[in-house]
C-alpha positions in Angstrom: 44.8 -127.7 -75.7 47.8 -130.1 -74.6 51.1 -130.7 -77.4 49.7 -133.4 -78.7 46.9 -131.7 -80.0 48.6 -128.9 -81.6 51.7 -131.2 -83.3 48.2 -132.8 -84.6 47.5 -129.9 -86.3 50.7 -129.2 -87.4 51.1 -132.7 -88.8 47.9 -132.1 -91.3 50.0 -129.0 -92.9 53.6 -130.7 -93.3 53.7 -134.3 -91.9 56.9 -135.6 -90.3 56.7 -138.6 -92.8 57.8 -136.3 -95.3 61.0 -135.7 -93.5 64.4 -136.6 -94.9 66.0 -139.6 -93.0 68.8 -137.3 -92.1 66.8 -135.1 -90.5 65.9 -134.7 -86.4 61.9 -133.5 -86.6 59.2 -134.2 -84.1 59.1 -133.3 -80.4 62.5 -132.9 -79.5 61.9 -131.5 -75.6 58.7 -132.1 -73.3 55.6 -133.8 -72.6 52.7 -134.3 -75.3 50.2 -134.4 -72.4 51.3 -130.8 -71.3 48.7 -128.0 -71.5 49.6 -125.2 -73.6 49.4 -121.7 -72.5 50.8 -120.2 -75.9 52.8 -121.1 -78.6 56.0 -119.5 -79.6 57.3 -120.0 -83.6 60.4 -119.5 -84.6 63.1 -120.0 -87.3 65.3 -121.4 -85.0 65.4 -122.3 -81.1 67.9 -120.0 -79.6 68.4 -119.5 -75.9 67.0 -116.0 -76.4 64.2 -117.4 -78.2 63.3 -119.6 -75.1 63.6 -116.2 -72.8 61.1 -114.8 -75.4 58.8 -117.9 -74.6 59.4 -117.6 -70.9 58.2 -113.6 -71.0 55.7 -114.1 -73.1 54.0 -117.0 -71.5 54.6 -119.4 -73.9 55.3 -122.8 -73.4 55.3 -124.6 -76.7 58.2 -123.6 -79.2 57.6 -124.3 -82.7 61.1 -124.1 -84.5 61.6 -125.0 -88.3 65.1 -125.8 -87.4 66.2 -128.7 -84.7 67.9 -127.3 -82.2 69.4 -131.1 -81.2 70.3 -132.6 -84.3 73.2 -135.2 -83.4 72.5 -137.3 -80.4 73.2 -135.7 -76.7 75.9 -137.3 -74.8 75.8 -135.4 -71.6 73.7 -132.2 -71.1 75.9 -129.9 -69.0 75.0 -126.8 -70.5 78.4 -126.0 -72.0 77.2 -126.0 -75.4 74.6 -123.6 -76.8 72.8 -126.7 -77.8 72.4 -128.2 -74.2 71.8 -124.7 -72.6 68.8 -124.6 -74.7 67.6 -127.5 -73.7 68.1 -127.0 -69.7 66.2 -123.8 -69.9 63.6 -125.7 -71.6 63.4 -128.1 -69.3 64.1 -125.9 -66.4 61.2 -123.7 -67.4 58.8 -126.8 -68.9 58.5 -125.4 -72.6 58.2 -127.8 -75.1 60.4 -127.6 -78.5 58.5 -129.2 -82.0 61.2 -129.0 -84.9 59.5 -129.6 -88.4 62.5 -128.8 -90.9 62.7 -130.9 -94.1 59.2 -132.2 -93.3 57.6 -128.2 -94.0 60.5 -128.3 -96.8 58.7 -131.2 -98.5 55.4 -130.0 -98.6 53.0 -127.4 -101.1 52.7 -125.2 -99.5 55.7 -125.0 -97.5 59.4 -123.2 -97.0 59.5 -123.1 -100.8 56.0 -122.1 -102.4 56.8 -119.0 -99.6 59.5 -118.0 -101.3 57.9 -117.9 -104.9 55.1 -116.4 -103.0 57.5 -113.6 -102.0 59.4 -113.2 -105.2 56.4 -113.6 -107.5 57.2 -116.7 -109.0 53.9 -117.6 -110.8 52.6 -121.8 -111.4 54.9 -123.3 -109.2 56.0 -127.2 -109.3 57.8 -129.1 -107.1 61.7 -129.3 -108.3 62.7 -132.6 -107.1 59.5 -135.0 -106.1 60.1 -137.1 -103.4 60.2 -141.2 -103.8 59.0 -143.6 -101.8 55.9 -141.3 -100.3 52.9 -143.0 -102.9 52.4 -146.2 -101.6 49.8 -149.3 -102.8 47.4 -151.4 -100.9 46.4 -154.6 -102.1 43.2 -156.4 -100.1 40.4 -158.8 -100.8 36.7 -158.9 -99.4 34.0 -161.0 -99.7 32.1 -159.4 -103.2 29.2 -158.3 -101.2 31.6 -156.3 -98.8 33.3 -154.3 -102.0 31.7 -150.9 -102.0 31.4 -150.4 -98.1 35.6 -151.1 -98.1 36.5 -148.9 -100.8 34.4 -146.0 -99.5 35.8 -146.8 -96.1 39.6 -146.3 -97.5 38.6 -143.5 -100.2 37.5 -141.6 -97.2 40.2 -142.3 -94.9 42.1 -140.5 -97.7 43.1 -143.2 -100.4 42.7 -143.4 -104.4 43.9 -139.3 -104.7 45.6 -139.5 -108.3 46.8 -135.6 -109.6 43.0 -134.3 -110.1 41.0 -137.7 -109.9 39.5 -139.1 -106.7 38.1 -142.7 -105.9 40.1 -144.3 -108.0 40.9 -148.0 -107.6 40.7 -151.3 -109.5 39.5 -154.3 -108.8 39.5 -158.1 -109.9 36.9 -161.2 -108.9 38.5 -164.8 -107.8 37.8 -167.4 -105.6 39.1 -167.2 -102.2 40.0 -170.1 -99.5 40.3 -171.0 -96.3 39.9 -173.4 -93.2 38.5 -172.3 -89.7 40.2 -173.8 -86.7 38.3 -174.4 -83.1 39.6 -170.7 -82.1 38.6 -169.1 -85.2 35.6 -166.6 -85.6 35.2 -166.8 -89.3 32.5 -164.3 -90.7 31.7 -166.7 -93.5 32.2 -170.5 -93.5 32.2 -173.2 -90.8 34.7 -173.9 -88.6 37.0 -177.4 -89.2 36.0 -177.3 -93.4 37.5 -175.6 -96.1 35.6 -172.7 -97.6 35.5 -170.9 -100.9 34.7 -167.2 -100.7 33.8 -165.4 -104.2 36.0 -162.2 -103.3 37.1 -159.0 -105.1 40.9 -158.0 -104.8 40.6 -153.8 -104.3 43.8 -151.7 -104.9 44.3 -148.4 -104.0 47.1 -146.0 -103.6 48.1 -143.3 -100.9 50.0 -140.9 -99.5 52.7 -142.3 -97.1 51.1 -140.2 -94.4 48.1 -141.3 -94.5 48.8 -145.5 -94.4 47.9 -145.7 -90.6 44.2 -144.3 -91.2 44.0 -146.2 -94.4 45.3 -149.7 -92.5 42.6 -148.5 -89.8 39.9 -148.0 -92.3 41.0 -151.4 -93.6 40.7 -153.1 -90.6 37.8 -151.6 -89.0 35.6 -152.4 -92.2 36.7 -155.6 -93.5 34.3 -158.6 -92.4 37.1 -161.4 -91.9 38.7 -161.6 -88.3 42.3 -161.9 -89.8 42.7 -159.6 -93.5 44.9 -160.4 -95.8 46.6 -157.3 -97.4 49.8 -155.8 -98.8 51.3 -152.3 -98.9 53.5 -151.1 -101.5 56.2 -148.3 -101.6 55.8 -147.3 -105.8 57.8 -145.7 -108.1 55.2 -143.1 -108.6 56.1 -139.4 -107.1 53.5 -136.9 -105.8 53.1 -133.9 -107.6 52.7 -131.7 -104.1 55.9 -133.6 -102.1 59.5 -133.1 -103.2 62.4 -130.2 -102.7 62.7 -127.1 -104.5 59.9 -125.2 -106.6 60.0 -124.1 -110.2 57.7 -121.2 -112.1 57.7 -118.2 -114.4 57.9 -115.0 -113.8 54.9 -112.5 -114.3 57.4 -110.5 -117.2 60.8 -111.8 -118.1 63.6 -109.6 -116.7 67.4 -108.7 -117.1 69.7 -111.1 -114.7 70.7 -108.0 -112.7 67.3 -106.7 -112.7 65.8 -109.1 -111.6 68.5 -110.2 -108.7 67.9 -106.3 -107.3 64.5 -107.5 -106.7 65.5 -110.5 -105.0 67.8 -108.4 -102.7 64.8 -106.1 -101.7 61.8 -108.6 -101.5 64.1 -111.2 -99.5 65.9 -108.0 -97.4 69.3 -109.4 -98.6 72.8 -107.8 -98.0 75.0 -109.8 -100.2 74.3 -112.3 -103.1 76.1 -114.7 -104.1 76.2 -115.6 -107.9 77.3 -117.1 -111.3 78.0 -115.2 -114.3 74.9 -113.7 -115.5 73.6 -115.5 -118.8 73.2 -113.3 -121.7 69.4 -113.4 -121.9 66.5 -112.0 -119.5 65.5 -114.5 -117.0 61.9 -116.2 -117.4 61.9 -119.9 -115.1 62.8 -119.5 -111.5 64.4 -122.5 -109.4 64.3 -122.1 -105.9 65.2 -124.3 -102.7 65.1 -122.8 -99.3 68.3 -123.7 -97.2 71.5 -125.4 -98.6 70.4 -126.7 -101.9 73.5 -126.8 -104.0 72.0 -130.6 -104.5 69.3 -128.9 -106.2 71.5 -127.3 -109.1 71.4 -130.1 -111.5 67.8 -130.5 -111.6 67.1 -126.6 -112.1 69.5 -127.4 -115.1 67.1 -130.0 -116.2 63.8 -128.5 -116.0 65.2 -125.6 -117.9 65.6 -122.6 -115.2 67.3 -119.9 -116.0 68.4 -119.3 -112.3 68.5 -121.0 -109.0 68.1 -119.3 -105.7 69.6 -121.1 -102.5 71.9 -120.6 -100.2 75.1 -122.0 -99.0 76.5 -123.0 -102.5 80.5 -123.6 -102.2 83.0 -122.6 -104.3 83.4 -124.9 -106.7 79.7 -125.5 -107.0 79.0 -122.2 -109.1 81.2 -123.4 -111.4 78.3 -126.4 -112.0 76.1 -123.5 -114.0 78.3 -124.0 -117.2 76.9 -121.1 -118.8 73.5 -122.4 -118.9 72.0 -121.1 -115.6 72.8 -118.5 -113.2 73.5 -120.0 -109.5 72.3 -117.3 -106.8 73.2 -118.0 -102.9 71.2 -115.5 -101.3 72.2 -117.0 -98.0 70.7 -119.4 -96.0 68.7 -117.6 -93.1 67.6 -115.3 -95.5 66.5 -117.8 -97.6 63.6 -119.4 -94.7 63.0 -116.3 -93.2 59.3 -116.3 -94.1 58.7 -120.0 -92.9 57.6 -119.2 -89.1 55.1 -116.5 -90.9 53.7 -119.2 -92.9 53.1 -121.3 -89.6 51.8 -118.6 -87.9 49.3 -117.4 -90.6 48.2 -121.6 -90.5 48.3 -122.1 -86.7 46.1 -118.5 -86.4 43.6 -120.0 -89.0 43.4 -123.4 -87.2 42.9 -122.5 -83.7 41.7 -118.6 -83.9 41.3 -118.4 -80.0 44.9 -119.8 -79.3 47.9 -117.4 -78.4 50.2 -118.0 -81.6 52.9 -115.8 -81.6 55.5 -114.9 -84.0 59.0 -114.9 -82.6 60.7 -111.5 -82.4 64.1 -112.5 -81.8 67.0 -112.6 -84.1 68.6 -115.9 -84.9 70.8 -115.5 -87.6 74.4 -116.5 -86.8 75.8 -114.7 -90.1 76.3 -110.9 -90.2 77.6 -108.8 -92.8 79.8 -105.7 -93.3 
């Protein structure tokens, strides 16, 4: 297989147009067209990380975190940042961030962690705008059902638990040939009316170069006429942050012990414990003190994130318990997720799950 293949692959489970704008994801070191000899995945991309690739013949990293987030002025190697990134170079391994992209996406960094902690029915916390999108086209009447298949199976018309669904209106439809044109219907130099159908459908923002391919490759007319949409509408498997029950509610304390020994936490973090047993889990891998206000919202009885400042906790107003569990230990579980997905996907590949530690943060 070559990079470009496997960031294919990769792309199906947690596409980069999911991403936050903020964020640095993609292929941030190498050469799609390089062969791969094993893949390496990681939390983060560490110089020891890259050694670890080096030994174990692997020349594709796949890091949740971007090693180069801010743009590289000079790469002299006196940063921990642009050492990485000469002994990637220097040793021709490839490094594939997906961050907020796998953040975004069910399942992802979040449904691992109710996976872990037994959070049962999760829903996405905060859905993500902008990523349902609307197409607008018309076709010739007798064209209708060949289109619409075309773009239902290029993945449009997904609604919750519905497929195929669209809607349609009939009009008349106009237009002149010139001497260059190669109209399907009409002749060239006179006007021509065309009974037509106007087809909407909606998609994922993922998926709009297929669909626009779809739409091009079966329409009849040598030039189509279409729009595309950004909608209002959220998707109910893209956003930050989960929400869910618990199998049994528990005591506060109780039920942060649990945390500490499923999540292998040191320290946490928290507000004062509410004076009732805790049902409705928020969670948000990562710094999600953004998060805190929705968990409020939908009614959670505790958050867990990481890297909550001071003054945030204070944002729990005796309605919800705020827990910082910290922020590595918080993603921990991501790069198992990719493996167990890579492994599934290309069986016969080396996919290897990184042994090195990477968290910056220790504790007495």
């Amino acid at each position: 297989m070559i990079v470009k293949e496997v960031i294919a692959i990769l792309d199906e489970f947690a596409p980069l147009d999911y991403a936050e704008d903020f964020d640095n994801v993609g292929l941030l070191v190498g050469d799609m067209n390089t062969n791969v000899s094993g893949v390496l995945v990681t939390l983060d991309t560490l110089e020891n990380v890259v050694d670890e690739a080096i030994e174990c013949e692997c020349n594709l990293i796949v890091s949740f975190h971007p090693i180069i987030f801010d743009g590289l002025k000079k790469i002299t190697g006196s940063t921990y940042v642009e050492r990485v990134v000469v002994k990637a170079i220097q040793n021709n391994i490839s490094i594939y961030s997906m961050h907020t992209a796998l953040d975004n996406v069910s399942p992802g960094v979040n449904s691992k962690i109710c996976e872990v902690l037994g959070i049962l029915n999760p829903k996405i916390l905060i859905p993500k705008k902008g990523v349902v999108k609307k197409l607008t086209t018309y076709v010739p009447k007798a064209d209708v059902e060949v289109l619409r298949n075309a773009l239902f199976n290029a993945g449009a018309g997904n609604i919750g638990n519905y497929s195929k669904c669209s809607f349609s209106s009939h009009g008349i439809g106009s237009y002149k040939a010139n001497a260059d044109a190669r109209p399907a219907k009409g002749i060239i130099g006179k006007v021509h009316f065309e009974e037509e159908t106007q087809v909407n459908v909606i998609f994922s923002k993922a998926d709009q170069s297929k669909i626009v391919t779809a739409l091009l490759e079966n329409h009849p007319y040598e030039e189509v006429a279409y729009d595309i949409y950004s909608l209002d509408k959220t998707h109910p498997n893209i956003g930050m942050g989960m929400i869910g029950t618990l199998k049994r509610p528990l005591e506060g304390e109780d039920f942060l012990l649990a945390v500490k020994q499923k999540m292998n936490v040191s320290v946490i973090r928290h507000s004062k414990l509410l004076n009732k047993k805790v049902s409705k889990v928020a969670v948000l891998g990562g710094s999600g003190a953004f998060a805190i206000e929705a968990a409020k919202a939908a009614g959670a009885e505790i958050l867990i994130t990481a890297d909550v400042k001071y003054h945030e906790f204070y944002k729990a107003e005796g309605k919800m318990v705020i827990a910082d569990i910290g922020h590595f230990e918080s993603e921990q579980f991501t790069k198992n997720l990719l493996v167990d997905y890579l492994t599934k996907k290309i069986p016969n590949f080396a996919i290897r799950l990184s042994k090195s530690i990477t968290n910056p943060i220790k504790y007495l």
